[in-house]
Backbone as XML, in Angstrom:
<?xml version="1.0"?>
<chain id="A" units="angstrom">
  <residue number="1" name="UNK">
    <atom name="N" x="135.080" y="95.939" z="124.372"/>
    <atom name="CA" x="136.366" y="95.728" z="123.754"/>
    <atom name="C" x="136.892" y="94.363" z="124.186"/>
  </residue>
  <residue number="2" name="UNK">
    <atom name="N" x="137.651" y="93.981" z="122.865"/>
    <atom name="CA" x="138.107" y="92.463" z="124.141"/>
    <atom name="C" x="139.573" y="92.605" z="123.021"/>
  </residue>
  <residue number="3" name="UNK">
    <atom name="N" x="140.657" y="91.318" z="123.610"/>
    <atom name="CA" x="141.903" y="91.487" z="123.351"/>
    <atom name="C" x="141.923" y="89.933" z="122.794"/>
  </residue>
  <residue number="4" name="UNK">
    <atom name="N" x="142.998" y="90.105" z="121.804"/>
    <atom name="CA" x="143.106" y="88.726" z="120.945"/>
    <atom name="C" x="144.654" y="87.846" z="121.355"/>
  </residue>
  <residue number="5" name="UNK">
    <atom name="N" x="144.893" y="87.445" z="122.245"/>
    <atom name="CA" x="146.557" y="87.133" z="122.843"/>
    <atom name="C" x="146.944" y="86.120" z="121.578"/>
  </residue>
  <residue number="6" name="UNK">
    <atom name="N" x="148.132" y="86.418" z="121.047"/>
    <atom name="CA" x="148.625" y="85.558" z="119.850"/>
    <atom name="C" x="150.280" y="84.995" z="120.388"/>
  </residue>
  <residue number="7" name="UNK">
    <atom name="N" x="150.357" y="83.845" z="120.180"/>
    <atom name="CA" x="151.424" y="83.505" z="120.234"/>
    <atom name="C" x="152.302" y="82.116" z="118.756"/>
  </residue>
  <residue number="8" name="UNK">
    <atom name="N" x="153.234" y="82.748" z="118.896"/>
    <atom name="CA" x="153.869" y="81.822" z="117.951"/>
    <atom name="C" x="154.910" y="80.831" z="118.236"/>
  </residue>
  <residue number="9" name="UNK">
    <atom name="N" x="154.714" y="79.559" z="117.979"/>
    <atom name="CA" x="155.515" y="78.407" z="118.213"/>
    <atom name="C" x="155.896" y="77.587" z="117.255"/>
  </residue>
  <residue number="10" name="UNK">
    <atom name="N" x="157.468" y="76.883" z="117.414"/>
    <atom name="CA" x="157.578" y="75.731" z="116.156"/>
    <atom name="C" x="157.426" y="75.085" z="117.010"/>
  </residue>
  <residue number="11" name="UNK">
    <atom name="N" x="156.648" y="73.725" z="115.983"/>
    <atom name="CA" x="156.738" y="72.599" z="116.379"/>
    <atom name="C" x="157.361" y="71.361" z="115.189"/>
  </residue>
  <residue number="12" name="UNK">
    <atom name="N" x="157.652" y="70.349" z="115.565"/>
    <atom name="CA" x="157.971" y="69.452" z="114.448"/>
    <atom name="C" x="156.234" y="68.483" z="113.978"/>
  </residue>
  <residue number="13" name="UNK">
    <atom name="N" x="156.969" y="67.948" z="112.782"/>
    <atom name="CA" x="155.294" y="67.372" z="112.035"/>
    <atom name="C" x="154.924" y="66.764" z="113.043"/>
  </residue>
  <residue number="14" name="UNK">
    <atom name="N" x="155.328" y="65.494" z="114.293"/>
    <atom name="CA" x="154.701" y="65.167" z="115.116"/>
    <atom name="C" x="153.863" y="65.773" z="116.360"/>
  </residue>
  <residue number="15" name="UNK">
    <atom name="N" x="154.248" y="67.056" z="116.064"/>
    <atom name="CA" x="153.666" y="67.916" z="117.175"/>
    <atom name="C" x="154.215" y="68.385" z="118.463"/>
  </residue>
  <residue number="16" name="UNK">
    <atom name="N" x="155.691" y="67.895" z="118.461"/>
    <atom name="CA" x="156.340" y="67.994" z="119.262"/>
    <atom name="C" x="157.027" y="69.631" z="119.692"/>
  </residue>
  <residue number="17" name="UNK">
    <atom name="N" x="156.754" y="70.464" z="120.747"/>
    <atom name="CA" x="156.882" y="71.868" z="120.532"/>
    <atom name="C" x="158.449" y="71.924" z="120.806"/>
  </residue>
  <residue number="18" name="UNK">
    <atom name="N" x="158.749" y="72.678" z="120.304"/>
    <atom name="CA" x="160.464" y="73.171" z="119.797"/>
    <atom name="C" x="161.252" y="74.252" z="120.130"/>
  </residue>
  <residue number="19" name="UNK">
    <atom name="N" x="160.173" y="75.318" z="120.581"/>
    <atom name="CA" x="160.974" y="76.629" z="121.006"/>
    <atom name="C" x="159.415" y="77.640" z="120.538"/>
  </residue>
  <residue number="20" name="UNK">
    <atom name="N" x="159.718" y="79.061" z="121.283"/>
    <atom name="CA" x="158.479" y="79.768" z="120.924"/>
    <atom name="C" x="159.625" y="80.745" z="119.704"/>
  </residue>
  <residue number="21" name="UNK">
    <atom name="N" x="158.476" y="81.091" z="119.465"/>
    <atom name="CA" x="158.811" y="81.872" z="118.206"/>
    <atom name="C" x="159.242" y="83.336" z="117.974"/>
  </residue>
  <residue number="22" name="UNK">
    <atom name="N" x="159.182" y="84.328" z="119.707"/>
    <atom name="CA" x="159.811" y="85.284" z="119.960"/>
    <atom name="C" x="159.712" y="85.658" z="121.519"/>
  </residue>
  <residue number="23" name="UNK">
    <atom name="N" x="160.133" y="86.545" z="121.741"/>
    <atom name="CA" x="160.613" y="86.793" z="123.006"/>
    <atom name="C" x="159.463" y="88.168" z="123.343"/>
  </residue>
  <residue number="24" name="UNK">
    <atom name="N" x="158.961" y="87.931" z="124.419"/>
    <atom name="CA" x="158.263" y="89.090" z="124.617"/>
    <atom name="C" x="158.916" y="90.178" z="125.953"/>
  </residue>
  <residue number="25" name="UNK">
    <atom name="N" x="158.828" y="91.171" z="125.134"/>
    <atom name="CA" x="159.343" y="92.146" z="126.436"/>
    <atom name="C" x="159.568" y="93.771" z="125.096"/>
  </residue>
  <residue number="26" name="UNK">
    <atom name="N" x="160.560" y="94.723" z="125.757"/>
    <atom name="CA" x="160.528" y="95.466" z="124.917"/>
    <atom name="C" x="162.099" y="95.977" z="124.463"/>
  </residue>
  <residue number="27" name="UNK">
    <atom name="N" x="163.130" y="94.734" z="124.920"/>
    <atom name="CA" x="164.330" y="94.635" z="124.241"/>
    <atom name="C" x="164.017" y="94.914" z="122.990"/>
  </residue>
  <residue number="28" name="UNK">
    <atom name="N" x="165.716" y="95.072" z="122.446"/>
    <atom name="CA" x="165.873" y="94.919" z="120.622"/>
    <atom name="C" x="165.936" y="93.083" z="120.529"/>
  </residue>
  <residue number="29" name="UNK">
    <atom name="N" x="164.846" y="93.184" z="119.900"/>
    <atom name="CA" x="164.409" y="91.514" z="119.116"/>
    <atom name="C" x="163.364" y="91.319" z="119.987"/>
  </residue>
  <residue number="30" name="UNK">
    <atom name="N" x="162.707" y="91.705" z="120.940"/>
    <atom name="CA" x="160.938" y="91.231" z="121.550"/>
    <atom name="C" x="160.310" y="91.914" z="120.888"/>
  </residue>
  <residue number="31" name="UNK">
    <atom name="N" x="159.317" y="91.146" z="121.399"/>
    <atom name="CA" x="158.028" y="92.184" z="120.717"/>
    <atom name="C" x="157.219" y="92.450" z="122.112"/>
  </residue>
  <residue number="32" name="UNK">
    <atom name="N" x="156.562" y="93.488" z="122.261"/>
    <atom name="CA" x="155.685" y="93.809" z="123.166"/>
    <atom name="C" x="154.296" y="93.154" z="122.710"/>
  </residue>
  <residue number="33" name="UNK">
    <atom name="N" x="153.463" y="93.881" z="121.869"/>
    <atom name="CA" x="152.033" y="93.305" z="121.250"/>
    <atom name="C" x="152.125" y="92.705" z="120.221"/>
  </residue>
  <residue number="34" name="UNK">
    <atom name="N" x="151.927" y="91.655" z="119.326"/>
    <atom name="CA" x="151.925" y="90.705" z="118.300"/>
    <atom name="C" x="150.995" y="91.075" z="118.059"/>
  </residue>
  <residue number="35" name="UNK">
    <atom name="N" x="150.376" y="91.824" z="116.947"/>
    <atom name="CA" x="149.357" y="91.650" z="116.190"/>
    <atom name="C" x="149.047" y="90.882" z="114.748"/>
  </residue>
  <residue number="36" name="UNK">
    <atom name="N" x="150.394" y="90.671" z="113.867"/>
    <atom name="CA" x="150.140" y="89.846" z="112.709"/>
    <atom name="C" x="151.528" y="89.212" z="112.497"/>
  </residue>
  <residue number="37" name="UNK">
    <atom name="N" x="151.439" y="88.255" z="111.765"/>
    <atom name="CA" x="152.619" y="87.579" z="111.456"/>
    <atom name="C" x="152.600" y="86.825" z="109.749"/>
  </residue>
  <residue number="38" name="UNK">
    <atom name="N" x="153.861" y="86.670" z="108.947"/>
    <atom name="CA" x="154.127" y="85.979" z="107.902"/>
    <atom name="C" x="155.533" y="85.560" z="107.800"/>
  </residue>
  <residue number="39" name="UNK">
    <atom name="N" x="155.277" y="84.332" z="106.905"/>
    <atom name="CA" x="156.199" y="84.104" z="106.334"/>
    <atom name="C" x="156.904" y="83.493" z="105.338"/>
  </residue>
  <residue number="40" name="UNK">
    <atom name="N" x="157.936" y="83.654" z="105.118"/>
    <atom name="CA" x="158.407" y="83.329" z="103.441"/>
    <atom name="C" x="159.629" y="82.637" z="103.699"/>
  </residue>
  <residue number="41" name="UNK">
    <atom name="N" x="160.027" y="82.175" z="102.176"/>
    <atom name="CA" x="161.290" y="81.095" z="102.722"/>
    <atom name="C" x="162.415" y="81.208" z="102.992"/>
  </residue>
  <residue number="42" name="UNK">
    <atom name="N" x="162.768" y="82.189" z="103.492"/>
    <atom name="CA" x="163.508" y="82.612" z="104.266"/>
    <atom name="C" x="163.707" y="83.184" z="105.326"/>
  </residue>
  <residue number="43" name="UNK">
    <atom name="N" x="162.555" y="83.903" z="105.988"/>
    <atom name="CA" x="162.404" y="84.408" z="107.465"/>
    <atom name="C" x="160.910" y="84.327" z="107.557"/>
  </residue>
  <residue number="44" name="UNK">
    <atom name="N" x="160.656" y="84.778" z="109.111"/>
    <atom name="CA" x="159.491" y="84.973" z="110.324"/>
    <atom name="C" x="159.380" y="86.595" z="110.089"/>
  </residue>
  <residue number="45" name="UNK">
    <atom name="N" x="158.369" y="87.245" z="109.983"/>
    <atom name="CA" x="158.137" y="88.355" z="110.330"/>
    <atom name="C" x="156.918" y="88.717" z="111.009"/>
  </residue>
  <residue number="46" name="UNK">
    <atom name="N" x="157.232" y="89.197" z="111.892"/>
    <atom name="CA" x="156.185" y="89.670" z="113.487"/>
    <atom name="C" x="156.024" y="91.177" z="113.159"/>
  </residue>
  <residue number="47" name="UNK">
    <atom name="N" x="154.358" y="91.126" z="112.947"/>
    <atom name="CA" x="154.050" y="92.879" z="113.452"/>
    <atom name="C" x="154.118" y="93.258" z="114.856"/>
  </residue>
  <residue number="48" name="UNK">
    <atom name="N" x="154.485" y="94.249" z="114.910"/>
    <atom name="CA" x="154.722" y="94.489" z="116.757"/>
    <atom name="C" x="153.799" y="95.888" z="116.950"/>
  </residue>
  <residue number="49" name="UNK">
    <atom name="N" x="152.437" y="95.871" z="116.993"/>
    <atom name="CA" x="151.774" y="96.771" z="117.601"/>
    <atom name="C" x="151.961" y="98.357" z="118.055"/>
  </residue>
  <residue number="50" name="UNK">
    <atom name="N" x="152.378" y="98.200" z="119.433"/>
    <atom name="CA" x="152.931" y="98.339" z="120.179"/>
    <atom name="C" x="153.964" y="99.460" z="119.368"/>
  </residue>
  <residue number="51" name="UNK">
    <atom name="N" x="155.305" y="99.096" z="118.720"/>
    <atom name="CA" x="156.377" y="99.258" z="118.465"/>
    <atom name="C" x="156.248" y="100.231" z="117.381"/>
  </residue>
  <residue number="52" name="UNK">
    <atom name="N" x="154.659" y="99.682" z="116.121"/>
    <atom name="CA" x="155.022" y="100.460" z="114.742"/>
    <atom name="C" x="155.905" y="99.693" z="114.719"/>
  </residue>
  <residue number="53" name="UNK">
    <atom name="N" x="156.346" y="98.199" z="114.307"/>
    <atom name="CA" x="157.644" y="97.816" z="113.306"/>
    <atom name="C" x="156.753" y="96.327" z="113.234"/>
  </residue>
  <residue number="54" name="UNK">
    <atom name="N" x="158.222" y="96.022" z="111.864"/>
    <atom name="CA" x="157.610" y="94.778" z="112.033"/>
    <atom name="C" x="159.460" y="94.292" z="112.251"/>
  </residue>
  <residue number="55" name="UNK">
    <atom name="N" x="159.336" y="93.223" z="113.038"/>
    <atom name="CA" x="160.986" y="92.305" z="113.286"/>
    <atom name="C" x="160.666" y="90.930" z="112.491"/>
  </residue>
  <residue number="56" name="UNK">
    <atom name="N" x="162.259" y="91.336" z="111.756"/>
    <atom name="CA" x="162.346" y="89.990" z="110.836"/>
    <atom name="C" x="163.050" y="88.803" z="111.869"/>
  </residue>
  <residue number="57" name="UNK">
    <atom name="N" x="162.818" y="87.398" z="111.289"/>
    <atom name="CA" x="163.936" y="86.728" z="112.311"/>
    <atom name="C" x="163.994" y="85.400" z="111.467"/>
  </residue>
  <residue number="58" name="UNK">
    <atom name="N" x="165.237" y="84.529" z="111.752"/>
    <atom name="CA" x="165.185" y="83.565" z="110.865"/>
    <atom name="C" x="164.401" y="82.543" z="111.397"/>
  </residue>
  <residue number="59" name="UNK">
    <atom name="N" x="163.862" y="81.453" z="110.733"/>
    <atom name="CA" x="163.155" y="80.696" z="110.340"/>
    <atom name="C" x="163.953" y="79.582" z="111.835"/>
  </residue>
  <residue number="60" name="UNK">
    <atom name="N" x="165.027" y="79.802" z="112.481"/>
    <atom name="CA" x="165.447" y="79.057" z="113.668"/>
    <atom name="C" x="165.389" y="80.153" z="115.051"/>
  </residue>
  <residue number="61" name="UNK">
    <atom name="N" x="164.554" y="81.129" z="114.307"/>
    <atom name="CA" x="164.353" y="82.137" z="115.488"/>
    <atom name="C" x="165.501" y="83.255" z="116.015"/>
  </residue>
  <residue number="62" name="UNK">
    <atom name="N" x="165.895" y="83.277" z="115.221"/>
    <atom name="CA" x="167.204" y="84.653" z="115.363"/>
    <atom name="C" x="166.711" y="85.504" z="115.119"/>
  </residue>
  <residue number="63" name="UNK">
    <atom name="N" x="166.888" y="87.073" z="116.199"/>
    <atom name="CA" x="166.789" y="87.931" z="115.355"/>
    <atom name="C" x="167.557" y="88.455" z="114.188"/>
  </residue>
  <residue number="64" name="UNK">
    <atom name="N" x="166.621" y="89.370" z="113.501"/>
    <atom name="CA" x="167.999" y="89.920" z="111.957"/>
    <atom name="C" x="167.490" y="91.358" z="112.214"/>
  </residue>
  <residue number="65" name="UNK">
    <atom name="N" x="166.633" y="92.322" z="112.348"/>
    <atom name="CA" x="166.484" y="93.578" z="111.787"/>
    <atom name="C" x="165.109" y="94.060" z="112.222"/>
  </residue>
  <residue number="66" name="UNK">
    <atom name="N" x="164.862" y="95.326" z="112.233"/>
    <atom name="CA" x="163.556" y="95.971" z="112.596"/>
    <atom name="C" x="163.518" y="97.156" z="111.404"/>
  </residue>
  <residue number="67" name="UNK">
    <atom name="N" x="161.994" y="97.040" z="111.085"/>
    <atom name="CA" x="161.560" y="98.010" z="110.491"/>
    <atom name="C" x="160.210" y="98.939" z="110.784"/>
  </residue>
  <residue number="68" name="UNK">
    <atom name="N" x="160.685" y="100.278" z="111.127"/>
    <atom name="CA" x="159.932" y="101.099" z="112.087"/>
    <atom name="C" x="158.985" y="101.250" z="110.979"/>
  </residue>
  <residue number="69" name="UNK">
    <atom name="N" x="157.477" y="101.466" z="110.974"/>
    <atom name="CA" x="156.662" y="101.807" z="110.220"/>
    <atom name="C" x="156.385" y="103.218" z="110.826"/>
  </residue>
  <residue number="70" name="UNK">
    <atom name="N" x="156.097" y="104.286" z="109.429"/>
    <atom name="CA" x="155.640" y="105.531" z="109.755"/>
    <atom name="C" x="154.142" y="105.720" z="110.119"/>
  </residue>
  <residue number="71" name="UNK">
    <atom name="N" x="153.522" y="104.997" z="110.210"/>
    <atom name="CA" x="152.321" y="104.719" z="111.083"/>
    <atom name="C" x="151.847" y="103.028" z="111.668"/>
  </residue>
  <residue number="72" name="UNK">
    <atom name="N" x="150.629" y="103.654" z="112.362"/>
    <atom name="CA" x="150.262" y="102.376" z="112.741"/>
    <atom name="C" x="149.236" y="101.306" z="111.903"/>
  </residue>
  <residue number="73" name="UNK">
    <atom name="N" x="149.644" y="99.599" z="112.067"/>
    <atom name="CA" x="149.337" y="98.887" z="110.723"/>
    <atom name="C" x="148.702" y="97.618" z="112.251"/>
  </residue>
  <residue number="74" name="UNK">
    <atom name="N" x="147.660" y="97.199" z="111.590"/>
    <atom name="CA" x="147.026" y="95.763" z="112.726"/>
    <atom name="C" x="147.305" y="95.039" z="111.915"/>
  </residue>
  <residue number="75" name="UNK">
    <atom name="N" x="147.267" y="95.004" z="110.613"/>
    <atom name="CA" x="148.029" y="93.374" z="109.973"/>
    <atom name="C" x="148.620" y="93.999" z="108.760"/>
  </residue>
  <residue number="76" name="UNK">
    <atom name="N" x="149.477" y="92.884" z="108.162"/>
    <atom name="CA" x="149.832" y="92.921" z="107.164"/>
    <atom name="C" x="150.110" y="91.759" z="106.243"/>
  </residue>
  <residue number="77" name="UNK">
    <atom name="N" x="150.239" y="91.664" z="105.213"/>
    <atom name="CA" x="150.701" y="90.689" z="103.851"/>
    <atom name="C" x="152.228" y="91.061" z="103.318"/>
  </residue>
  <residue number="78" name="UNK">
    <atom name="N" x="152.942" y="90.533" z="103.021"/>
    <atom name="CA" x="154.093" y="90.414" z="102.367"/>
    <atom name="C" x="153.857" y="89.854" z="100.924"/>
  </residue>
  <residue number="79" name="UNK">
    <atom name="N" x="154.005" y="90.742" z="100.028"/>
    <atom name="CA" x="153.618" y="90.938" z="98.193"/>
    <atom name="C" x="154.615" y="89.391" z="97.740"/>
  </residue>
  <residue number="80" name="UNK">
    <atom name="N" x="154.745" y="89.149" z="96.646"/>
    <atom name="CA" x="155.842" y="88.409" z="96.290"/>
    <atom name="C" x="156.937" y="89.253" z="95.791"/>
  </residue>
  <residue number="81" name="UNK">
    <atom name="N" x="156.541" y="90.465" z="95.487"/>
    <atom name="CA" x="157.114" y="91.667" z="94.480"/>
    <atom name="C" x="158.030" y="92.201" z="95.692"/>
  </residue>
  <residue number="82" name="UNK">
    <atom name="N" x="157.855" y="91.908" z="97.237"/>
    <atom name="CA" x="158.735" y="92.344" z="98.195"/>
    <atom name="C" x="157.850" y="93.846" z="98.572"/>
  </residue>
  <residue number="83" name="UNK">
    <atom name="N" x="156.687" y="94.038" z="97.947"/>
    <atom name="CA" x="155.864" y="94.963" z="98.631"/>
    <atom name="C" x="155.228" y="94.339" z="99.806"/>
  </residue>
  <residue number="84" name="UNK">
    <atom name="N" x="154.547" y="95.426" z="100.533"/>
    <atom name="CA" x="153.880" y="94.886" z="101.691"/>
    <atom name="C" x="152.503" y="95.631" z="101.763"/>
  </residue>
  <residue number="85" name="UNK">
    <atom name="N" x="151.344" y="95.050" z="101.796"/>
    <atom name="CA" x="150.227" y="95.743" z="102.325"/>
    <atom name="C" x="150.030" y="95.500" z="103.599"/>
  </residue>
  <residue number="86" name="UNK">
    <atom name="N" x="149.095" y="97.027" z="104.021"/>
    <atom name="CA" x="148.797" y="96.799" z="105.258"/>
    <atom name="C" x="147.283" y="97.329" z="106.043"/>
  </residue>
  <residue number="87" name="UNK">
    <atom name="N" x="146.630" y="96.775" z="106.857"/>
    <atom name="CA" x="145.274" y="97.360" z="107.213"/>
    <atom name="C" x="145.745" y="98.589" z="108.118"/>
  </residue>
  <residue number="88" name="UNK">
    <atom name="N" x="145.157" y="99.594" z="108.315"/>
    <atom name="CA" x="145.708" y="100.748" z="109.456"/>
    <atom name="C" x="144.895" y="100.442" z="110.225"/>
  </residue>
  <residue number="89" name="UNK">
    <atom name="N" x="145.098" y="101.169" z="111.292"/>
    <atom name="CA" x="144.665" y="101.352" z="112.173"/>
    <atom name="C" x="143.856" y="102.955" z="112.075"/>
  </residue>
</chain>
């Protein structure tokens, strides 16, 4: 078995790093395990393993909202239709 550590960061076009992209722990707005991430033009959304959810956050790294999934998902896609697929676990 081996483990895939993911982390997310902005940076600006020069490469200059800016802030990470969430908080890890198991507050409301961390994530414990990161397993997939997307995003659209208007927010960040982090799968959280761990949690069953995925946390939305804005695009300057705020949190906004959690959505508990009724099972467990290792990645997912965000539809344009505002559906979501997802691989299970």
């Amino acid at each position: 078995m081996y483990w895939i550590w993911m982390n997310i960061c902005a940076v600006n076009r020069n490469g200059k790093f800016l802030r990470n992209g969430y908080k890890k722990g198991r507050g409301q707005g961390e994530v414990i395990s990161l397993y997939d991430f997307d995003v659209d033009k208007d927010y960040l959304y982090l799968l959280d393993g761990a949690k069953s959810a995925i946390l939305r956050y804005t695009h300057d790294g705020h949190f906004v909202d959690l959505c508990q999934l009724p099972f467990r998902a290792i990645r997912f896609k965000q539809m344009h239709n505002g559906w979501y697929l997802f691989a299970l676990a």
